[in-house]
N, CA, C and O atoms as a CHARMM CRD file, in Angstrom:
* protein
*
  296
    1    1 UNK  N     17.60600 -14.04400 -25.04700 PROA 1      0.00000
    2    1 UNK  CA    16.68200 -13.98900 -23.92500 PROA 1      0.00000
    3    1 UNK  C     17.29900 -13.13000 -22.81800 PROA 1      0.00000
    4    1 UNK  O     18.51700 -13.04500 -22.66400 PROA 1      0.00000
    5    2 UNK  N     16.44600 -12.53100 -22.09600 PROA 2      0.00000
    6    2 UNK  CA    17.24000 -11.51500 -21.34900 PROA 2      0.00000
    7    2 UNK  C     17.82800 -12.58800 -20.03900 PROA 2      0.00000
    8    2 UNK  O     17.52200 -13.73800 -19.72200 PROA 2      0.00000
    9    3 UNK  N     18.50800 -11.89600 -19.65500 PROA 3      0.00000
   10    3 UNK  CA    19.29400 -12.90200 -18.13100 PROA 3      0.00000
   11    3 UNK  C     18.01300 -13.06000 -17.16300 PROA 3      0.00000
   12    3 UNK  O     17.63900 -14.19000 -16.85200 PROA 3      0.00000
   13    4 UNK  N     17.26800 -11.77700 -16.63700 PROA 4      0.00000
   14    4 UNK  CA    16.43900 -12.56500 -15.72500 PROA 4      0.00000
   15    4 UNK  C     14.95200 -12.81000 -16.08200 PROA 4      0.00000
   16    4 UNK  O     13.80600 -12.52700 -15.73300 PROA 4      0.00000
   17    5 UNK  N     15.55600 -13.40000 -16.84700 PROA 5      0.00000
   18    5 UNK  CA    13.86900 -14.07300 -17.93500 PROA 5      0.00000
   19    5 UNK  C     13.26100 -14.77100 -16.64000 PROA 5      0.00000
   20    5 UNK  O     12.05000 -14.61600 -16.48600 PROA 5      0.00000
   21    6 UNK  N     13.86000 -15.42400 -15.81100 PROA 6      0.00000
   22    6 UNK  CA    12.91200 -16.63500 -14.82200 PROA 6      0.00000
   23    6 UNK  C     12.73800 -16.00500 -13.40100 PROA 6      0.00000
   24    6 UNK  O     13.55900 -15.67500 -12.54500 PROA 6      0.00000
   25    7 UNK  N     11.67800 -15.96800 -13.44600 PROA 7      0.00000
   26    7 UNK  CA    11.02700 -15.53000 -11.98000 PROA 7      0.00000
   27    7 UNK  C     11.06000 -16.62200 -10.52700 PROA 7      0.00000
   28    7 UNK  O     10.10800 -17.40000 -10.56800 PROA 7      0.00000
   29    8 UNK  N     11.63000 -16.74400  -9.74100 PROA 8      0.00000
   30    8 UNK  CA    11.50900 -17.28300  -8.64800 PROA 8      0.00000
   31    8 UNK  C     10.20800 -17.91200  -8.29300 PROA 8      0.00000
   32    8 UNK  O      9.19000 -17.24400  -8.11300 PROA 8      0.00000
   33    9 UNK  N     10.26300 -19.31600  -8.18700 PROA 9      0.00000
   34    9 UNK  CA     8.65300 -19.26800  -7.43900 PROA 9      0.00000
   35    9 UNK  C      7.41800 -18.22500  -6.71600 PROA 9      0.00000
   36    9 UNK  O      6.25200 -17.84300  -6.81700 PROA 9      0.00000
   37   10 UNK  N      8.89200 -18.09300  -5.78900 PROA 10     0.00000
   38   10 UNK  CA     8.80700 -17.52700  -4.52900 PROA 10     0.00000
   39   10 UNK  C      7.96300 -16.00400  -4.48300 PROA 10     0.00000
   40   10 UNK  O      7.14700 -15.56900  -3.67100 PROA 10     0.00000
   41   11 UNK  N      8.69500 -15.26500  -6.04400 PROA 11     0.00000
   42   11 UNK  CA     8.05400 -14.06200  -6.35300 PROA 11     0.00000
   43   11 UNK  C      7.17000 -14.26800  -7.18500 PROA 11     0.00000
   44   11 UNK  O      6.78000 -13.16100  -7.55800 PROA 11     0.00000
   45   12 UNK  N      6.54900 -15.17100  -7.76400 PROA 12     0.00000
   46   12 UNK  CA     5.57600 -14.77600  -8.67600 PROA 12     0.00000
   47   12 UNK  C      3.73700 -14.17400  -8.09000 PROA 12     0.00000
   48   12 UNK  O      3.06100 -13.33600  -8.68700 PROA 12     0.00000
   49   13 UNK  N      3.46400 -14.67900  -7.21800 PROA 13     0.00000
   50   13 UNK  CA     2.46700 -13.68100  -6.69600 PROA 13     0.00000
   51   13 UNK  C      2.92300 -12.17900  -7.09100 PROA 13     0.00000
   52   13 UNK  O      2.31600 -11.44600  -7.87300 PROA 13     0.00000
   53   14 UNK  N      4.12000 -11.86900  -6.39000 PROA 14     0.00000
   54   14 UNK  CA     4.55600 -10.60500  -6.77200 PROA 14     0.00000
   55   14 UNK  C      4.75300  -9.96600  -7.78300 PROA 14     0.00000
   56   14 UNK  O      4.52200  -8.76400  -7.91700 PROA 14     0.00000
   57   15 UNK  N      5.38800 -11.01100  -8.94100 PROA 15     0.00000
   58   15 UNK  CA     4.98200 -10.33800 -10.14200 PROA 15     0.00000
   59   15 UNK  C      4.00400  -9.96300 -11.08300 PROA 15     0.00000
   60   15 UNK  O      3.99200  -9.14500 -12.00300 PROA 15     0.00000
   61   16 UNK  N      2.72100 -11.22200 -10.36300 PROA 16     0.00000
   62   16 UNK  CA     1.39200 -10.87200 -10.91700 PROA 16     0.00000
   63   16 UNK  C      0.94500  -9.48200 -10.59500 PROA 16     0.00000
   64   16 UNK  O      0.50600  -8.61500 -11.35100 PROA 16     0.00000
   65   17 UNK  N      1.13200  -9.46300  -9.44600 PROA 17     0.00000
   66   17 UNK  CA     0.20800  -7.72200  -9.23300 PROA 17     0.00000
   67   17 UNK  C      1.30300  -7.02500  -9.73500 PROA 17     0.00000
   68   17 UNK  O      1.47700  -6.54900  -8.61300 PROA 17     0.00000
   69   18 UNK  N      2.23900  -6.50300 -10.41200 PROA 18     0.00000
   70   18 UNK  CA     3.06100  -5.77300 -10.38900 PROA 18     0.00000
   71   18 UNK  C      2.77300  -5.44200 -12.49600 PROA 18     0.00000
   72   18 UNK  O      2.86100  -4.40700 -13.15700 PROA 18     0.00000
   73   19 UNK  N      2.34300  -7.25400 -12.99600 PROA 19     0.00000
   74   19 UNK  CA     1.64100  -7.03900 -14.28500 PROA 19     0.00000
   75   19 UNK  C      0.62200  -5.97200 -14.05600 PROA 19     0.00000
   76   19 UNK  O      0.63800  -4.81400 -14.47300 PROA 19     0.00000
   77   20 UNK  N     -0.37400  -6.64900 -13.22700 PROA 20     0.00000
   78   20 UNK  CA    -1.44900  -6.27700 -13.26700 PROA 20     0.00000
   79   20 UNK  C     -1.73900  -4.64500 -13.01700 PROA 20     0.00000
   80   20 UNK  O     -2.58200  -3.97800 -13.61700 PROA 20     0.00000
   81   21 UNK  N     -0.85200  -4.19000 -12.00800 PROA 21     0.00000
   82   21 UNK  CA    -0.49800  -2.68900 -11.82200 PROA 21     0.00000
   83   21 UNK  C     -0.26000  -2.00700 -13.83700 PROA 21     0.00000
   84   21 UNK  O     -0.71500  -1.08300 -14.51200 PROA 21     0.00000
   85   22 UNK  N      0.69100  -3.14500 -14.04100 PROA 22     0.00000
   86   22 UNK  CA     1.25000  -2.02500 -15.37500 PROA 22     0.00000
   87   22 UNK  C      0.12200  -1.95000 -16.49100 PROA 22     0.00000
   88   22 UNK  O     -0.00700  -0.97700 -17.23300 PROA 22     0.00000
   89   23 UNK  N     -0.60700  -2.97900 -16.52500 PROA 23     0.00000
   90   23 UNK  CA    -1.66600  -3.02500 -17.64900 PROA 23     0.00000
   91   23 UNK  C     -2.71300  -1.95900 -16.93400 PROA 23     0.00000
   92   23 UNK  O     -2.95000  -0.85100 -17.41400 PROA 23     0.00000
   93   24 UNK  N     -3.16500  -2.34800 -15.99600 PROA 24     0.00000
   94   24 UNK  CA    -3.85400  -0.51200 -15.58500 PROA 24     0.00000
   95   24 UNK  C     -3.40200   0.58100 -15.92700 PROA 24     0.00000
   96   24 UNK  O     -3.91300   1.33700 -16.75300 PROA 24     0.00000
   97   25 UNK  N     -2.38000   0.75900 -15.30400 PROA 25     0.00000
   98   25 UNK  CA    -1.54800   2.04800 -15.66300 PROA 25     0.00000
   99   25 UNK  C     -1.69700   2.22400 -17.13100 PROA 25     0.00000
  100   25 UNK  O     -2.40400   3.15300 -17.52300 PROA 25     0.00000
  101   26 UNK  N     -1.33300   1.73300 -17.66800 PROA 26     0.00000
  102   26 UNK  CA    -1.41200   1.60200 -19.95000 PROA 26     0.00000
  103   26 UNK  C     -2.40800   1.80300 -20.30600 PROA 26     0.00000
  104   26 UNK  O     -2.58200   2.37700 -21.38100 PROA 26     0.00000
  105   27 UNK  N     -3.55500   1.34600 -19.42300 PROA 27     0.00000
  106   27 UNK  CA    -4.86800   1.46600 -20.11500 PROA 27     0.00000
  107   27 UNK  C     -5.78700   2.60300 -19.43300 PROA 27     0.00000
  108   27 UNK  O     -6.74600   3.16200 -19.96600 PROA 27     0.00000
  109   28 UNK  N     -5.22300   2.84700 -17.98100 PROA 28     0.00000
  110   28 UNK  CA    -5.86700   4.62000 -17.53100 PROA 28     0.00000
  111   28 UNK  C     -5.11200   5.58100 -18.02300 PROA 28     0.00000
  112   28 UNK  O     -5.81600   6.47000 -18.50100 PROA 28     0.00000
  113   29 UNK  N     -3.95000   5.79000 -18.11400 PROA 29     0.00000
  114   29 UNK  CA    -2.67500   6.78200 -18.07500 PROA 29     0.00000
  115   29 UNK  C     -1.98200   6.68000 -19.69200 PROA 29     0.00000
  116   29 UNK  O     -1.81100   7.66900 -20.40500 PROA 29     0.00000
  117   30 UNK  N     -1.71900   5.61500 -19.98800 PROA 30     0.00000
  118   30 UNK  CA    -1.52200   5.21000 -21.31900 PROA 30     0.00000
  119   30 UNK  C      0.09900   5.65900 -21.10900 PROA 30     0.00000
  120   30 UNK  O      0.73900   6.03400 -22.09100 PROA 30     0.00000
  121   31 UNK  N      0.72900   5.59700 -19.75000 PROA 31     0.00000
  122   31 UNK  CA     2.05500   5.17200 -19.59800 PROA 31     0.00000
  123   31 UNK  C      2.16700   4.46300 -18.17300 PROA 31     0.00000
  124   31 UNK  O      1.63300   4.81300 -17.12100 PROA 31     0.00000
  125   32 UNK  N      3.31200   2.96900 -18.50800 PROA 32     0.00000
  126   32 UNK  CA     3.77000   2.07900 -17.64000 PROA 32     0.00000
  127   32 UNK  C      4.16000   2.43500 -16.07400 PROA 32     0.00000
  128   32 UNK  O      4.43500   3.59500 -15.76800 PROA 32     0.00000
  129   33 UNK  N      4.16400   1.85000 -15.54200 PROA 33     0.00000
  130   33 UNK  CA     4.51600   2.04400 -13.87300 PROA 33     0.00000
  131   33 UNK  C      5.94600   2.77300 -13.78800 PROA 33     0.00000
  132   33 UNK  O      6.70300   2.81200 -14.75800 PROA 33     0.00000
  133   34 UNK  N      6.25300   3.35600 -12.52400 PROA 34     0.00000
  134   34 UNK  CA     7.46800   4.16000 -12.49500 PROA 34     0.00000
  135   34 UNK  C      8.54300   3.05800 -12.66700 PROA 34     0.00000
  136   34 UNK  O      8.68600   1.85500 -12.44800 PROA 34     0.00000
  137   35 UNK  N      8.99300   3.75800 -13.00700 PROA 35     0.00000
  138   35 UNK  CA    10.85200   2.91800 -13.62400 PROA 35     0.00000
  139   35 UNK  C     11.18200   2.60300 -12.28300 PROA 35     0.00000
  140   35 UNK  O     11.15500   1.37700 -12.18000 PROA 35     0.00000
  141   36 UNK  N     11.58000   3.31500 -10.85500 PROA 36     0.00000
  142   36 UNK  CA    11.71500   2.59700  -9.77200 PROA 36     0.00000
  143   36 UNK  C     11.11800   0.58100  -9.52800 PROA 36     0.00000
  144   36 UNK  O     11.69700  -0.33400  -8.94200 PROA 36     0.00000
  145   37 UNK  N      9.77400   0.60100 -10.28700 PROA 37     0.00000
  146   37 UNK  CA     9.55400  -0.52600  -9.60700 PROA 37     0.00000
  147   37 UNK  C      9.40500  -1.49300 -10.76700 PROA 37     0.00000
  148   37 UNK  O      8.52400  -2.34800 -10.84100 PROA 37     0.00000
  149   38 UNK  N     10.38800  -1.26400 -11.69400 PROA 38     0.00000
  150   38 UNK  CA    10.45100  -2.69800 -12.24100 PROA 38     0.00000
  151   38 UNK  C     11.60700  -3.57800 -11.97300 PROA 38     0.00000
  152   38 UNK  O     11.63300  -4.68700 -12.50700 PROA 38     0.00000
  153   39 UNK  N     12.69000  -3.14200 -11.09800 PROA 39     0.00000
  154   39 UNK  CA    13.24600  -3.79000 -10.31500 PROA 39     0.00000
  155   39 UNK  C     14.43200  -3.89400 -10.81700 PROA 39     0.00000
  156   39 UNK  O     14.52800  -3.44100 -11.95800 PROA 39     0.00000
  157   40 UNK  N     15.46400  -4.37800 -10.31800 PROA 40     0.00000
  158   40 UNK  CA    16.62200  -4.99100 -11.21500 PROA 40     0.00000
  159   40 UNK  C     16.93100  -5.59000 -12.12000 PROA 40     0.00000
  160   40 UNK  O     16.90000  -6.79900 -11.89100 PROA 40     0.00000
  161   41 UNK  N     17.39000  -5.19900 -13.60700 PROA 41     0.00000
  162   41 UNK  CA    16.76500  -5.72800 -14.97900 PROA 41     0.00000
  163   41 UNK  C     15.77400  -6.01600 -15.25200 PROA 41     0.00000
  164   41 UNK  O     15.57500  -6.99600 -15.97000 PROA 41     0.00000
  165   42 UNK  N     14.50300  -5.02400 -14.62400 PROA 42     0.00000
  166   42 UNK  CA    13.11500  -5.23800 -15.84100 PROA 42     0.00000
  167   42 UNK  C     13.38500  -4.43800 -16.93300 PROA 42     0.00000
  168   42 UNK  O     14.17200  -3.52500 -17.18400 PROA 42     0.00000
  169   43 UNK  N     12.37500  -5.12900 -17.60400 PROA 43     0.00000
  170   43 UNK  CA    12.44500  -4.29800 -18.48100 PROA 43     0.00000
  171   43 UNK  C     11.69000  -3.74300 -19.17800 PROA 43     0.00000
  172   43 UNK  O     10.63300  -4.37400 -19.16400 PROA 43     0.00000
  173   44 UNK  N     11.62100  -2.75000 -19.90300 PROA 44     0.00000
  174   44 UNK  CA    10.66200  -1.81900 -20.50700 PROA 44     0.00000
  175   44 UNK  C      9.25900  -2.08900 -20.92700 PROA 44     0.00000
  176   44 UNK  O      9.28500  -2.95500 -21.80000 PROA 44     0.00000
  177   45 UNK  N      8.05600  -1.70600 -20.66500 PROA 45     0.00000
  178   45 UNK  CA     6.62900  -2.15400 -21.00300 PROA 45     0.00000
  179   45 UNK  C      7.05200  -2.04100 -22.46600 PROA 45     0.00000
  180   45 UNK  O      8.06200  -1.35800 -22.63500 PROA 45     0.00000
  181   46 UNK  N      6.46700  -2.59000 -23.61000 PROA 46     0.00000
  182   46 UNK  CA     6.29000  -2.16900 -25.13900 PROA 46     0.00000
  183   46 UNK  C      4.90900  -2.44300 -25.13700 PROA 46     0.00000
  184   46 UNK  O      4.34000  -3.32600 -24.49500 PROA 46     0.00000
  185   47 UNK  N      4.11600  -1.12600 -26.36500 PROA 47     0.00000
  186   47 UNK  CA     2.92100  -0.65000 -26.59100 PROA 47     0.00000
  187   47 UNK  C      2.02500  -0.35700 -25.76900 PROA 47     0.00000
  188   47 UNK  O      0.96600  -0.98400 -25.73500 PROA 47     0.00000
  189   48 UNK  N      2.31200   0.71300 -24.91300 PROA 48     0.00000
  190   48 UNK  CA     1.90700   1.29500 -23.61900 PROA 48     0.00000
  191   48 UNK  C      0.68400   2.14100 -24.65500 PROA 48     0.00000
  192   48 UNK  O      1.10200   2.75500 -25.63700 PROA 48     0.00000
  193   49 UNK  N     -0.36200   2.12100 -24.44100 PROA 49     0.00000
  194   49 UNK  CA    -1.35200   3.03100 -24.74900 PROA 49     0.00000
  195   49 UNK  C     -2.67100   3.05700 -23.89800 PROA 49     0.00000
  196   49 UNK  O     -3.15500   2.07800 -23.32900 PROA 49     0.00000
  197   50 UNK  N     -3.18300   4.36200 -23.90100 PROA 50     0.00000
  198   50 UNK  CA    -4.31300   4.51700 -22.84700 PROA 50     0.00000
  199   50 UNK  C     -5.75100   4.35300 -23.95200 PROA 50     0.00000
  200   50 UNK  O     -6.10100   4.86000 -25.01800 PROA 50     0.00000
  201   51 UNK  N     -6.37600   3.19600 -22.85100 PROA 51     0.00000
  202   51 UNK  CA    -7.42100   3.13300 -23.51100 PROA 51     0.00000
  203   51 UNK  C     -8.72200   3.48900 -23.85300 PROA 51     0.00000
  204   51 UNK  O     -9.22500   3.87900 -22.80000 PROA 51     0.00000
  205   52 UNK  N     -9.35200   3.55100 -24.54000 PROA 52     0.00000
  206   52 UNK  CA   -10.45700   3.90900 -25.14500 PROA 52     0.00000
  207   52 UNK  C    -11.63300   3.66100 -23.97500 PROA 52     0.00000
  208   52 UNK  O    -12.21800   2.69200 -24.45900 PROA 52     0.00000
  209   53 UNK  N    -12.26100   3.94400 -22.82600 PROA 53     0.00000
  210   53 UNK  CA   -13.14600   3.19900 -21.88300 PROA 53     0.00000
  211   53 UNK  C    -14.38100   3.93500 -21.53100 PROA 53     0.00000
  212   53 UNK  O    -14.29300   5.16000 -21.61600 PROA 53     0.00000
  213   54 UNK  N    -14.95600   3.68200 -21.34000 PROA 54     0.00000
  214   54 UNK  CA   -16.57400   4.17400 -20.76900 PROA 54     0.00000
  215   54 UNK  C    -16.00300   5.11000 -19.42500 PROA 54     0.00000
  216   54 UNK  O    -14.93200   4.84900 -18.87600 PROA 54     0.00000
  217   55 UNK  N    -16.89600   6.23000 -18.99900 PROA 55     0.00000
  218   55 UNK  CA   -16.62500   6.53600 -17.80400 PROA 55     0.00000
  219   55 UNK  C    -15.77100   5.61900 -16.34900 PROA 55     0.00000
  220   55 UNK  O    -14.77800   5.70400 -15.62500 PROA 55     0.00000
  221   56 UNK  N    -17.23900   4.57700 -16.64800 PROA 56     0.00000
  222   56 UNK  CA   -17.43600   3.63100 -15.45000 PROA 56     0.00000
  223   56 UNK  C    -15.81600   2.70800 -15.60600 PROA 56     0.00000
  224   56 UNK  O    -15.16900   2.36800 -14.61600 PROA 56     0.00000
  225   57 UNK  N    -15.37900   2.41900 -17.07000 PROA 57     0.00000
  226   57 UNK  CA   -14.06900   1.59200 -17.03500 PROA 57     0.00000
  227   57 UNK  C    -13.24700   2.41900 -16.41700 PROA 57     0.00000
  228   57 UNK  O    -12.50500   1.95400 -15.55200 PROA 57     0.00000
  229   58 UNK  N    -13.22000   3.40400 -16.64100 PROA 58     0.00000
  230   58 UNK  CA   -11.52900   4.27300 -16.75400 PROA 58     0.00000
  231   58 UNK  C    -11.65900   4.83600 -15.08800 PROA 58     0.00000
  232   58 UNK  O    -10.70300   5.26100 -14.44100 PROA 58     0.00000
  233   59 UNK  N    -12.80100   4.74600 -14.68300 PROA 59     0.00000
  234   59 UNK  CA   -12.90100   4.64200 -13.02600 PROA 59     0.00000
  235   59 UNK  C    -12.33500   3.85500 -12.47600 PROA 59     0.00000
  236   59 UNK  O    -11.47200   4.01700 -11.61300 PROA 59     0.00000
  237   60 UNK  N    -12.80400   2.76800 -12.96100 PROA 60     0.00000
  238   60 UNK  CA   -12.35200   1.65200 -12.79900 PROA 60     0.00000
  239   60 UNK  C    -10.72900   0.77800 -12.70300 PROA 60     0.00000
  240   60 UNK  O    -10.29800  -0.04900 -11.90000 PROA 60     0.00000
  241   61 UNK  N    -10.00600   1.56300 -14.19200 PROA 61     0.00000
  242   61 UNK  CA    -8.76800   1.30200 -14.66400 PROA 61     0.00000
  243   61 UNK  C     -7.88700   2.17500 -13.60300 PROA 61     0.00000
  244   61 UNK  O     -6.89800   1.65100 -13.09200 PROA 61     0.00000
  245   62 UNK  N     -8.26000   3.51700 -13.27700 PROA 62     0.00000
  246   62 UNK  CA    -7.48100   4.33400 -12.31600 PROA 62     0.00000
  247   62 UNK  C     -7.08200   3.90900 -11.04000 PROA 62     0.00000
  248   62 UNK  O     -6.00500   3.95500 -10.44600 PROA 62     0.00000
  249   63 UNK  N     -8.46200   3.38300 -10.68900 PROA 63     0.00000
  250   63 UNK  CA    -8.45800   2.93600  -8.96100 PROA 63     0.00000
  251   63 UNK  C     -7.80100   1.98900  -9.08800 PROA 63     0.00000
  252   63 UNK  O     -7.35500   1.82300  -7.95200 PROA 63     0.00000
  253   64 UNK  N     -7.36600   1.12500  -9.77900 PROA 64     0.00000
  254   64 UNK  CA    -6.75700  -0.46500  -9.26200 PROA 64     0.00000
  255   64 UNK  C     -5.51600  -0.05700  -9.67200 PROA 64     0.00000
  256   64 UNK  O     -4.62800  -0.49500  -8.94100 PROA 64     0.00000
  257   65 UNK  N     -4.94200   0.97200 -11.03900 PROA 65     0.00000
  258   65 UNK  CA    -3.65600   1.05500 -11.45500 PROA 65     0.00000
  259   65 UNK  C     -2.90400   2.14800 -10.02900 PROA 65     0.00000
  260   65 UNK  O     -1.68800   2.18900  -9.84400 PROA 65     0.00000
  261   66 UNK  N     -3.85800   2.89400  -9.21500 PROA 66     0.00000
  262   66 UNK  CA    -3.38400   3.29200  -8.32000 PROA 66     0.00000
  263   66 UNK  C     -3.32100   2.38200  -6.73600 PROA 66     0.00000
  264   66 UNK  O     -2.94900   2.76300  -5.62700 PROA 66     0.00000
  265   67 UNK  N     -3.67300   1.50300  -7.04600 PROA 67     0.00000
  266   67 UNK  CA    -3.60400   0.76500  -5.67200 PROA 67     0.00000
  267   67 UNK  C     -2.72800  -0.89300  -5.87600 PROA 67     0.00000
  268   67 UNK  O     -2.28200  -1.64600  -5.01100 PROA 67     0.00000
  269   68 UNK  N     -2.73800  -1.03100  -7.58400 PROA 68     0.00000
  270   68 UNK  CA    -2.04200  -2.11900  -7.42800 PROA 68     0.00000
  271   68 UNK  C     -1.04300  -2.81500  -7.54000 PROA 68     0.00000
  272   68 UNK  O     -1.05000  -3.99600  -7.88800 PROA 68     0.00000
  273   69 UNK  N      0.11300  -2.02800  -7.20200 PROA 69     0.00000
  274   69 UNK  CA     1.43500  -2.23000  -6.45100 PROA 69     0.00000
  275   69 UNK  C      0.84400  -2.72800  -4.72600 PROA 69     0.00000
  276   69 UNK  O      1.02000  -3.82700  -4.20100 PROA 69     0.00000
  277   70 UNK  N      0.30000  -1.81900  -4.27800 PROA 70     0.00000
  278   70 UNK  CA     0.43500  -1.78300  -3.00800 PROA 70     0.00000
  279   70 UNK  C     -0.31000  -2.58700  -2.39400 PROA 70     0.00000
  280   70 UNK  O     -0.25000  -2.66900  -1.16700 PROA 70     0.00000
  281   71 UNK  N     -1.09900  -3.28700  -3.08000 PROA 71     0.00000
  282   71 UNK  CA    -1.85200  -4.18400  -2.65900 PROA 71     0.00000
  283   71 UNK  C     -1.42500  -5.92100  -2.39300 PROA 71     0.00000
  284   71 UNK  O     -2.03000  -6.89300  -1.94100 PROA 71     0.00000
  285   72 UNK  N     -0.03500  -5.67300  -2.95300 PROA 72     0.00000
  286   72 UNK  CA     1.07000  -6.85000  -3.18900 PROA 72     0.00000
  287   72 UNK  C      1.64100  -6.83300  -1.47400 PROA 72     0.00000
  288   72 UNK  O      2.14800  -7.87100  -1.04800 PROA 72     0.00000
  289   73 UNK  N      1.55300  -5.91200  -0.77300 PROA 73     0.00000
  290   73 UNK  CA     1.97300  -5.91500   0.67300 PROA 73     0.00000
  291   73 UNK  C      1.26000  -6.04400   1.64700 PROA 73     0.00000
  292   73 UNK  O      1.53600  -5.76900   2.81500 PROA 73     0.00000
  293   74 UNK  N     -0.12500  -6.66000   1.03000 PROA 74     0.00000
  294   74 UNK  CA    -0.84700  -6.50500   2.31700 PROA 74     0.00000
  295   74 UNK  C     -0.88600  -8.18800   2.65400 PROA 74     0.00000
  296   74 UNK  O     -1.41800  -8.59900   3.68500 PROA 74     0.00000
């Protein structure tokens, strides 16, 4: 198991949007969030692929994979 398998209470809001950022990203871009922000021992997305979506999804998949890191600071 990796060492920082356990998330802090404290951060898990934070790590939800930070999922939620990377599964956008995989599924508009069909690659994971910048290596900067997976933090100290994250670790690597596995089966990053961009998905298959209707116009209206991949509109959809872009805008939130671009806003949702940052939306963890407001």
């Amino acid at each position: 198991m990796h060492q920082n398998a356990h998330t802090p209470p404290s951060l898990l809001p934070l790590a939800a949007e930070y999922l939620e950022a990377n599964f956008y990203s995989c599924a508009a871009f069909g690659t994971p969030i910048d290596r900067a922000l997976w933090g100290d021992g994250g670790m690597a997305p596995t089966g990053c692929v961009q998905a298959q979506l209707t116009p209206v999804g991949m509109a959809y998949a872009k805008a939130i994979a671009a806003v949702g890191v940052d939306d963890s600071t407001s």
